[in-house]
C-alpha positions in Angstrom: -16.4 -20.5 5.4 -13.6 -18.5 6.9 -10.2 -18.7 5.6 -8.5 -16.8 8.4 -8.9 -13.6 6.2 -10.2 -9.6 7.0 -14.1 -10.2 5.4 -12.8 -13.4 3.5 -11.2 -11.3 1.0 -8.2 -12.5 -1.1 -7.2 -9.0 -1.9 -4.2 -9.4 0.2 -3.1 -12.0 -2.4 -2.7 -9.4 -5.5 -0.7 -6.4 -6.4 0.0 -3.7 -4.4 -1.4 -1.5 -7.1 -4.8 -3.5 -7.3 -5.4 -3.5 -3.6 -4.3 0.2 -3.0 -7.0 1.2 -5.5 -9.5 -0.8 -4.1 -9.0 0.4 -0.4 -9.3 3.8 -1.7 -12.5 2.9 -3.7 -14.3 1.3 -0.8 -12.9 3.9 2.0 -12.5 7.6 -0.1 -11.3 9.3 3.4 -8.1 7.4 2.9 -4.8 7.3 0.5 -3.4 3.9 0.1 0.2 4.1 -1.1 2.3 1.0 -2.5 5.5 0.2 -0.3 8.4 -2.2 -0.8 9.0 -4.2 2.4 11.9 -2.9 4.2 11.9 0.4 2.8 11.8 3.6 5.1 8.9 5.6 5.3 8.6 9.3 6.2 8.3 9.6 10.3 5.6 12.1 10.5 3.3 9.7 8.0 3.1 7.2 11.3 0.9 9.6 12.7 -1.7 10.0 9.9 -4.9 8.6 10.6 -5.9 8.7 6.9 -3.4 6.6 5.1 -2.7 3.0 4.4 0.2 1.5 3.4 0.0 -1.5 1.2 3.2 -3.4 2.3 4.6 -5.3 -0.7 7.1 -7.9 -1.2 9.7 -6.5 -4.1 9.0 -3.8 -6.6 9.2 -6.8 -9.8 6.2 -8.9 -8.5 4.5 -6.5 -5.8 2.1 -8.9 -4.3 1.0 -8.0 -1.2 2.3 -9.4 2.0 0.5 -7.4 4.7 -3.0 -7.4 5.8 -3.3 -3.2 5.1 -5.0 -1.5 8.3 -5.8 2.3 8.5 -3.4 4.1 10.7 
């Protein structure tokens, strides 16, 4: 059964923390980092092919609101 999720997964339902570790687990060639919706990001890191950012609501609760994608 689908539930409109990447691979069915409800990891984009937990904390930032718990999902960046287990992108980097499952994919090694990238570095996840944890980032507060809103916030400003470093220009030249839009051009990395090797991170992900793990989009996050507020820094108190830090679920996830972003499905993560290389790039």
């Amino acid at each position: 059964m689908s539930n409109g999720r990447p691979h069915g997964r409800s990891l984009w339902e937990q904390k930032g923390d718990y999902a960046a570790s287990v992108i980097e687990r499952e994919n090694p060639g990238v570095t996840a980092a944890v980032i507060v919706v809103r916030s400003p990001v470093p220009f030249e890191y839009n051009i990395r092919c090797n991170r992900v950012w793990v989009w996050v609501d507020k820094k108190v609760d830090g679920t996830v609101v972003v499905v993560p994608i290389v790039g």
